[in-house]
C-alpha positions as CSV (number, residue, x, y, z in Angstrom):
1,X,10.1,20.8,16.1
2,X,10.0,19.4,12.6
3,X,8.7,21.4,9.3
4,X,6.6,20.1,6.8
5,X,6.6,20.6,3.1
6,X,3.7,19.4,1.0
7,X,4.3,17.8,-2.4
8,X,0.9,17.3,-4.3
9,X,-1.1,14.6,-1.9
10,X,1.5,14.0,0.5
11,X,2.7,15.4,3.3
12,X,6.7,15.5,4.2
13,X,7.5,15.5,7.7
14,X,10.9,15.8,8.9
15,X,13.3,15.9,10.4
16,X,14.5,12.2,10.9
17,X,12.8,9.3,10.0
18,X,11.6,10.8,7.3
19,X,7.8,9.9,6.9
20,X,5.5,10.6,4.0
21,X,1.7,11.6,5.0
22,X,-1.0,10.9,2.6
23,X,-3.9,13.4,3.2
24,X,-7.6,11.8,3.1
25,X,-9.5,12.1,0.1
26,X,-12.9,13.1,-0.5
27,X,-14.2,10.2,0.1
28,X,-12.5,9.2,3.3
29,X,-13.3,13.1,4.9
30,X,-16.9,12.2,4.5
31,X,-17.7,9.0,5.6
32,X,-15.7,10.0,8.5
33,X,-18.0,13.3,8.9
34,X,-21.2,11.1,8.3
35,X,-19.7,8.9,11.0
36,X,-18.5,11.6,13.2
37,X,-20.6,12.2,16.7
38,X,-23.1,9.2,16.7
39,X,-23.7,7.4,19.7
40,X,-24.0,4.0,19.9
41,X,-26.0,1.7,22.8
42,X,-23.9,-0.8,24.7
43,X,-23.8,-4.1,22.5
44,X,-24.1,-7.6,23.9
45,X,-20.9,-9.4,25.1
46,X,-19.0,-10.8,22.2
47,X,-20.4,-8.6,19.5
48,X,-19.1,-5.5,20.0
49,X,-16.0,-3.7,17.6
50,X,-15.8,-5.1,14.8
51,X,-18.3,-7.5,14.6
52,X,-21.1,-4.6,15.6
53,X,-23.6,-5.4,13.0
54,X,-25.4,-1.8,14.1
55,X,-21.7,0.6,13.6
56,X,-21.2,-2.1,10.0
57,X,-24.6,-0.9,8.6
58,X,-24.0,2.7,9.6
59,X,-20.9,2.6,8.0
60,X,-22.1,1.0,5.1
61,X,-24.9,3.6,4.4
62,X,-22.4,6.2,5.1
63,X,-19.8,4.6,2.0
64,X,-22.9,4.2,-0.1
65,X,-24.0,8.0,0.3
66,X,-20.6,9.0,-0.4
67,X,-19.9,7.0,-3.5
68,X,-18.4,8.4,-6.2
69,X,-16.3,11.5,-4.1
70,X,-12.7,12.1,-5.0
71,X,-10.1,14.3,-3.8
């Protein structure tokens, strides 16, 4: 079981390979709570992930009400 030390912002896990774990900031903990537990229809073939125009404009409006947010 490795042990974890924090320095400042990141996170040290070990033991080996040592990896360095950057905690979210403000801003990324609440677009991801704005975002958290919506539901989303079905899209049409070929427009779903990424290109999902309804899950880029919630996401937008999510960044936009959490402008200005740091850790």
């Amino acid at each position: 079981m490795g042990s974890r030390r924090g320095m400042g912002r990141l996170t040290v896990t070990v033991p080996s390979p040592m990896r360095f774990k950057k905690r979210a900031s403000a801003f990324n903990a609440c677009v991801g709570a704005a975002l958290r537990g919506q539901k989303y229809s079905k899209p049409a073939p070929g427009t779903g992930g990424r290109r999902d125009k309804r899950i880029q404009s919630a996401f937008i409006s999510a960044a936009r009400s959490c402008a200005g947010r740091r850790a």
